[in-house]
Structures are given as structure tokens and as C-alpha cells.
Backbone bond lengths (Angstrom), bond angles and torsions (degrees), N, CA, C in turn:
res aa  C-N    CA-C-N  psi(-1)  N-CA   C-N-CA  omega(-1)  CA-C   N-CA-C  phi
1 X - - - 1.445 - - 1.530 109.56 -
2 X 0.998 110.15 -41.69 1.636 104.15 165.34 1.265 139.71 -84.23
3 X 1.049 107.34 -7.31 1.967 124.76 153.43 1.611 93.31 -64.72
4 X 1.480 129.72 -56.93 0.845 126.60 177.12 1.841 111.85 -39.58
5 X 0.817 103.89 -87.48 1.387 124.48 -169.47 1.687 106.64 -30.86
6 X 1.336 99.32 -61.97 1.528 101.91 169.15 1.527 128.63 -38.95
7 X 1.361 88.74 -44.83 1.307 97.23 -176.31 1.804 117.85 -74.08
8 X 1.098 121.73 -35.60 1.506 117.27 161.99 1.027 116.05 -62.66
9 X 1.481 129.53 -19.85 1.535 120.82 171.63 1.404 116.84 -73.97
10 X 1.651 125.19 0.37 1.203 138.71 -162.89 1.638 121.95 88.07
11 X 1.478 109.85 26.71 1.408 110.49 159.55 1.360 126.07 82.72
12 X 1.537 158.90 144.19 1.061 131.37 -165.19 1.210 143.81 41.45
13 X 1.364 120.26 28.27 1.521 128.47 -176.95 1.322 109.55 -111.73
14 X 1.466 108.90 115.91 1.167 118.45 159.03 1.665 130.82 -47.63
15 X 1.754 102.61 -53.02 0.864 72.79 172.79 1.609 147.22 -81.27
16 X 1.429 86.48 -22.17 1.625 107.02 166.80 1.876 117.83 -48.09
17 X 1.291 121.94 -29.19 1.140 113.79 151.71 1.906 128.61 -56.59
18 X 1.759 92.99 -50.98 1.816 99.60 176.90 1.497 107.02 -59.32
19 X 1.198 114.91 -13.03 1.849 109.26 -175.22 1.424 95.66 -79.81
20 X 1.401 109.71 -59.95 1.810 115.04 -168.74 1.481 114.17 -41.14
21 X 1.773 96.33 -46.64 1.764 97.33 -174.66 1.362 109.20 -55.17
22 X 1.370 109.52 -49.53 1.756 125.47 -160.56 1.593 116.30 -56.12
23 X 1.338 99.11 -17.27 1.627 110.06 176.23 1.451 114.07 -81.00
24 X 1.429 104.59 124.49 1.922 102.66 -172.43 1.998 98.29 -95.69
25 X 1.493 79.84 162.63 1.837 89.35 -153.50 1.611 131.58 58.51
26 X 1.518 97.56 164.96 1.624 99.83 -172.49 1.714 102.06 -80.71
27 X 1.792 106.81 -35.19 1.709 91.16 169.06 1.246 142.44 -50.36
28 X 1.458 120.54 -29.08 1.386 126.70 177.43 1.439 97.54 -86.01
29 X 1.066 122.32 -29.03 1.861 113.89 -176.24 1.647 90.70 -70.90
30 X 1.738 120.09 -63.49 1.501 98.88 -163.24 1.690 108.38 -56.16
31 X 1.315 117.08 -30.30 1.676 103.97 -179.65 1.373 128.34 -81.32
32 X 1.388 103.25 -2.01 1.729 102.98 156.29 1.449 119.47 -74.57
33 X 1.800 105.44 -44.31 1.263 111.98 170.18 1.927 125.48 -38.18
34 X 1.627 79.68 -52.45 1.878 92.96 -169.95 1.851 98.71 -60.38
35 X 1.200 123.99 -58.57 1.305 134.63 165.11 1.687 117.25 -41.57
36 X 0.368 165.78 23.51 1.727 166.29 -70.56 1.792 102.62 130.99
37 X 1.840 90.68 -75.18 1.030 105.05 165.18 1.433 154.48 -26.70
38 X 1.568 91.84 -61.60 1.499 122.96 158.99 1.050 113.67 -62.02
39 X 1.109 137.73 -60.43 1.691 119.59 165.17 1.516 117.04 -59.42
40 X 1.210 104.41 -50.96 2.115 87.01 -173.66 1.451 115.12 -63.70
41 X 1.199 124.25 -19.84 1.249 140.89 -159.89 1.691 116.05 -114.45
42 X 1.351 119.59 -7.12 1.081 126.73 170.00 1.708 140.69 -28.50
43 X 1.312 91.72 -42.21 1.666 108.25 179.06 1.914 110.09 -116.18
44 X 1.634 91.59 31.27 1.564 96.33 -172.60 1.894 105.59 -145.88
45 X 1.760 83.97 56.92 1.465 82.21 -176.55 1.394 141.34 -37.22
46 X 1.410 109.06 -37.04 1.556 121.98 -147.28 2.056 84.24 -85.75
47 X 1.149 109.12 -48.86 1.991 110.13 -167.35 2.098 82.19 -61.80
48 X 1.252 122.42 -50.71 1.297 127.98 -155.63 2.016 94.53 -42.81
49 X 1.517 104.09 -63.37 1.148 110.75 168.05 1.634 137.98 -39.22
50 X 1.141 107.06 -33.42 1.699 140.22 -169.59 1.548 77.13 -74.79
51 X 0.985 102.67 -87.31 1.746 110.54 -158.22 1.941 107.96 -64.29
52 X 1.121 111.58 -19.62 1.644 93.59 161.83 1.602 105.99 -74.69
53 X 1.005 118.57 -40.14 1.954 116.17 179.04 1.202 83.69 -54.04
54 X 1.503 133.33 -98.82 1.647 119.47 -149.36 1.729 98.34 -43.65
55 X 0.925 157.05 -38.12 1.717 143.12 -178.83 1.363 85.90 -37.45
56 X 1.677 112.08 -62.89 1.796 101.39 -138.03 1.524 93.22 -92.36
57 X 1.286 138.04 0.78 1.310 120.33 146.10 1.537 121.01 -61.93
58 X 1.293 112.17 -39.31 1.574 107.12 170.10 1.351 120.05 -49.12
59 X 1.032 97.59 -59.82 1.502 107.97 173.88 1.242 130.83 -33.86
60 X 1.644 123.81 -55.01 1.137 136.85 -158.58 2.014 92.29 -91.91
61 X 1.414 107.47 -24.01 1.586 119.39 170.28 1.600 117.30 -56.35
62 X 1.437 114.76 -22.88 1.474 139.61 -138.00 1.523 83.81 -98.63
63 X 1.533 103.65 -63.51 1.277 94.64 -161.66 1.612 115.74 -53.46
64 X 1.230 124.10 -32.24 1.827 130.34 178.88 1.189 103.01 -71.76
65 X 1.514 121.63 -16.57 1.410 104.04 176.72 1.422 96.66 -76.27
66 X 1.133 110.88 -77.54 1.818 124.84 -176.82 1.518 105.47 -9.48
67 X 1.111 116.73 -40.23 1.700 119.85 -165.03 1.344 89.70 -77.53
68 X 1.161 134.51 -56.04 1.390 134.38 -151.69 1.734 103.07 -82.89
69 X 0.993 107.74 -29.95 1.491 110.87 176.27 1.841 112.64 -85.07
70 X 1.153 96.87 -38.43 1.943 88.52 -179.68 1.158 129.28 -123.83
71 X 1.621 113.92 -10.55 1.828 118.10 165.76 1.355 122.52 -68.92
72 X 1.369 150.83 -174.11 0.968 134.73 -137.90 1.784 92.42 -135.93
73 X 1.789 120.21 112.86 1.469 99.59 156.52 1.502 145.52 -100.39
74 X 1.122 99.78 -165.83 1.644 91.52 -159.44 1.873 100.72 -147.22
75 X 0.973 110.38 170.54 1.953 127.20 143.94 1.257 125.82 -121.97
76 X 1.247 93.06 -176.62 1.673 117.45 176.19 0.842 142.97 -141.53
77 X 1.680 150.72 102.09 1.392 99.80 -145.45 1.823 96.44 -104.02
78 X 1.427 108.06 33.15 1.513 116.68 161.39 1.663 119.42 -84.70
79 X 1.563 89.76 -26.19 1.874 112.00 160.33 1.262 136.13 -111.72
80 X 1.704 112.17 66.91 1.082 97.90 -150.81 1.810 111.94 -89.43
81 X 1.103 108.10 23.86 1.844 120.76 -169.71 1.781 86.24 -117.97
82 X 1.217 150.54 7.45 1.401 149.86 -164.95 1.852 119.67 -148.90
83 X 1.098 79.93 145.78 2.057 93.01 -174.03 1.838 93.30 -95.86
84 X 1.096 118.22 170.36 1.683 120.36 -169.70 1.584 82.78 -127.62
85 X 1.847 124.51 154.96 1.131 117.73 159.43 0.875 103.03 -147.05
86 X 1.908 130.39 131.55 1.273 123.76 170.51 1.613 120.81 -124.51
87 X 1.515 117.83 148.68 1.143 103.37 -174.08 1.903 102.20 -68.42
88 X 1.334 111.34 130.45 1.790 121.47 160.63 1.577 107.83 -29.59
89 X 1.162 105.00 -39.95 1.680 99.05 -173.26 1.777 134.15 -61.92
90 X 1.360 74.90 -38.71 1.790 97.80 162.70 1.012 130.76 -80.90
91 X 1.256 123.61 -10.99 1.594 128.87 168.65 1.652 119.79 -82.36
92 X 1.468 117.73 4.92 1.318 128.71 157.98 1.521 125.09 -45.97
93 X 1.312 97.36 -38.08 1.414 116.64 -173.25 1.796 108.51 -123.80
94 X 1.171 100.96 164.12 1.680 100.55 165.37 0.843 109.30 -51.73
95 X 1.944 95.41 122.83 1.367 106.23 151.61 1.393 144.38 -43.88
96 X 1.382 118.65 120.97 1.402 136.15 175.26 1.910 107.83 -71.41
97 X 0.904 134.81 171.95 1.608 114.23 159.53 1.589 86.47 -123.92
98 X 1.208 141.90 -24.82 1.344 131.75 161.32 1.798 113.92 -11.72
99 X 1.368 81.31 -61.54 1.530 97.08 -175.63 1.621 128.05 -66.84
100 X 1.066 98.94 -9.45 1.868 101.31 -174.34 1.907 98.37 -105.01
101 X 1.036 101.33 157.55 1.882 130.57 -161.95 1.108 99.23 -77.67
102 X 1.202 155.56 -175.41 1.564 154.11 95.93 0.986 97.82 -101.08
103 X 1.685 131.06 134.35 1.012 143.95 -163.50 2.077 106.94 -152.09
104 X 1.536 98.19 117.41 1.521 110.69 -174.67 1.464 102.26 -100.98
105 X 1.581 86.38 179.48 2.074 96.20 177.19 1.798 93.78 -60.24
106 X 1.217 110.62 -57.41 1.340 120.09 -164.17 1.635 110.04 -37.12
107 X 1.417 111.11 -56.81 1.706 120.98 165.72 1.652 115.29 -47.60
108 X 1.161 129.25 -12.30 1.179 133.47 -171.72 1.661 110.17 -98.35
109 X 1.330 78.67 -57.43 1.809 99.92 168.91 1.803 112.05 -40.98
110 X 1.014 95.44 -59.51 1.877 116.55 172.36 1.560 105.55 -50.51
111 X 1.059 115.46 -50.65 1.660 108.84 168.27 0.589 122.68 -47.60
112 X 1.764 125.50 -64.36 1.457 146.56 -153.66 1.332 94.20 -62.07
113 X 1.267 120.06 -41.86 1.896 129.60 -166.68 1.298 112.11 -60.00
114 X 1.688 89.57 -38.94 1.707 91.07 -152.46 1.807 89.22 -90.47
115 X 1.402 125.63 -12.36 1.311 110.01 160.76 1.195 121.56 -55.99
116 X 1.401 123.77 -58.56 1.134 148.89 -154.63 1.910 101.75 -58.55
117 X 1.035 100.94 -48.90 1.524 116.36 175.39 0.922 94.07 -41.29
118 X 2.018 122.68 -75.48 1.170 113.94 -145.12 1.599 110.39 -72.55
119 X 1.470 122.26 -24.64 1.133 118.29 -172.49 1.778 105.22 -67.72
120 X 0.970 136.87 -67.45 1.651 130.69 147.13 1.517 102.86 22.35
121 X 1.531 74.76 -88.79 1.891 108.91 -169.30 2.439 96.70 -29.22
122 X 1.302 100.13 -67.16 1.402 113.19 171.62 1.214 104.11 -47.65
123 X 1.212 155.47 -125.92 0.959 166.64 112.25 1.766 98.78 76.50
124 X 1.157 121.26 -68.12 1.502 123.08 -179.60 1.646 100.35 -59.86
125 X 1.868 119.43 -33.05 1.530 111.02 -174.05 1.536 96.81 -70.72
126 X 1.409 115.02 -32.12 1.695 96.73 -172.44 1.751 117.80 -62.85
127 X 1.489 87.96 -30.72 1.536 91.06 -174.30 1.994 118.33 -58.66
128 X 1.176 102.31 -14.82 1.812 134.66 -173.04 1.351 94.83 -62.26
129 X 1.621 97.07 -70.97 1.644 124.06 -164.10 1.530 106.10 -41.20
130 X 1.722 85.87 -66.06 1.563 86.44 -171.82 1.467 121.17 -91.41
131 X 1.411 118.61 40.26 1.228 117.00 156.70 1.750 109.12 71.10
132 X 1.316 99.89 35.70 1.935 98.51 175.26 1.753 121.04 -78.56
133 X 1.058 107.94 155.75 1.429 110.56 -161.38 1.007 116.75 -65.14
134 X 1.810 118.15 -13.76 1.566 142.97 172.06 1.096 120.92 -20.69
135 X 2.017 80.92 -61.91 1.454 120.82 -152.97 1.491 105.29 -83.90
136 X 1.509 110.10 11.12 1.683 109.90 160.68 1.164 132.45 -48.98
137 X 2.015 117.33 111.53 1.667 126.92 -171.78 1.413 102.82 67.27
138 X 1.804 131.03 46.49 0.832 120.27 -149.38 1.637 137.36 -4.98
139 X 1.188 107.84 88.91 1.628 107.42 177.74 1.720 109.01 -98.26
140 X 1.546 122.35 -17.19 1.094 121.33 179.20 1.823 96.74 -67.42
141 X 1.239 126.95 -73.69 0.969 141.93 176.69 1.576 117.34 -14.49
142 X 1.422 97.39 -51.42 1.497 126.97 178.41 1.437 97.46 -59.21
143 X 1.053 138.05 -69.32 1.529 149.03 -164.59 1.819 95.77 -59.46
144 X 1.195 95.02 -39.87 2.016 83.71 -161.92 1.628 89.55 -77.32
145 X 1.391 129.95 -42.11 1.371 122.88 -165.03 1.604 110.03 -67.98
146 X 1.544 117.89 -2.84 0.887 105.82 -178.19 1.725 119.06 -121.28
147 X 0.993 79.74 12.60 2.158 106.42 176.55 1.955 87.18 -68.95
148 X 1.484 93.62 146.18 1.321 102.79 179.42 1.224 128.83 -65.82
149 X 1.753 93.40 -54.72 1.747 101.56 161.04 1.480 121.97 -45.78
150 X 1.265 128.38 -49.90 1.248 115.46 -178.90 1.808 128.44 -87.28
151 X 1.337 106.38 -11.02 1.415 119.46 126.89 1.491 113.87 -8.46
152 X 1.207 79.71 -100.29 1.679 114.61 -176.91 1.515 124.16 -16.78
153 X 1.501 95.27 -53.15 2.143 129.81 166.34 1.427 119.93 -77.37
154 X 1.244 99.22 -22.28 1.890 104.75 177.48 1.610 106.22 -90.21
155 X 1.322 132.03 -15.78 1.518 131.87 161.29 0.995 113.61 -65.82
């Protein structure tokens, strides 16, 4: 997201990186992004679109990060192939087991993927931005509009 960002500001900017960091949370970072956007991208509907889908793939990416980064884990030794995850908030009170995760290699795997996508997904928009040779008769463009996930966000 901040390759991103940089890069609508015209690429190589320092300071435009120190702004991105300086923003707390991923909401104010994606709404600088979208804003950014909207102006550089104004008279370029179809990429304008492209790159709000990758936002709300981040987004919806965010939340599995968040879990994995700040809820609370655990074991079992009733699970012994699985990690336990619970949100901190619920452990105020008696435990529910409603509330706790089971979480396999396979669930992890699924993350890692669905990062990996999105970073792609980024990475091919920078190539857009800055005018890469890729993106000849737009075919980069072509490729991301036709990824499922972003499919999916452009309806």
C-alpha cells in the first residue's frame, strides 16, 4: 500500500513515504490512498476502479491479519494438529468456546495466499502508474480486471 501511495504522488518521494508511515491505522492510510487516487486518477476510470478493489481486498485481508497479530493464542492437547485463537475481549468473562478459532496449517496457508495475491495485485498496479512497458494496450490492467477477486469488487 505504500509503494502504492508513493507512487500516485509521482514515485520516489520521500516525503510522500514519511506522510504514509505517519498515518495511524490502515483506515486513514487506505483513505489517503483512495484520495490520492481520486485526483491522479480522475479521468482514468477503469485503473480508478482496479485500485479501489485492491483497497477493499486489503481490507477484508486486514481483518486475518489483526487476529493473528492481537487476539490471544492458545492449545489443546484435544487439538493437537491446531493453534486456538481468541479475541482478548472475551476472555473478561467466562469462557464461551463459541468464541475461540480453531486454526490449522491449511488456515494459514489461505492467508499466506491471499497475501500474496494481493501483493501481485499491488505491484502489477504500480507497474500501471508508472507507465511500464507491461502495461502495453493496457494488458496489465486487462489481467487485474480479470482476476476473480477483483471481479468480484468491480460488481
Amino acid at each position: 500500500m505504500l509503494g502504492l501511495f508513493v507512487e500516485l504522488l509521482g514515485g520516489g518521494n520521500s516525503l510522500a513515504t514519511e506522510v504514509f508511515l505517519s498515518l495511524d491505522g490502515q483506515a486513514a492510510k487506505s483513505a489517503a490512498i483512495n484520495a490520492a487516487a481520486t485526483s491522479v486518477l480522475k479521468d482514468r476510470d477503469a485503473e480508478l476502479r482496479v485500485l479501489r478493489a485492491i483497497i477493499a481486498i486489503a481490507k477484508t485481508n486486514e481483518k486475518d491479519r489483526n487476529k493473528l497479530a492481537h487476539w490471544t493464542w492458545g492449545d489443546s492437547p484435544d487439538l493437537p494438529d491446531a493453534l486456538l485463537l481468541i479475541d482478548p475481549r472475551t476472555t473478561v468473562h467466562e469462557l464461551d468456546r463459541s468464541d475461540v478459532y480453531v486454526y490449522k496449517a491449511q488456515d494459514f496457508k489461505g492467508i499466506a495466499e491471499a497475501n500474496n495475491r494481493l501483493c501481485g495485485y499491488g505491484l502489477r498496479f504500480r507497474f500501471i502508474l508508472g507507465g511500464h512497458p507491461a502495461n502495453h494496450e493496457g494488458r496489465l490492467l486487462a489481467k487485474l480486471q480479470a482476476e476473480q477477486e477483483i471481479q468480484q469488487r468491480l460488481r
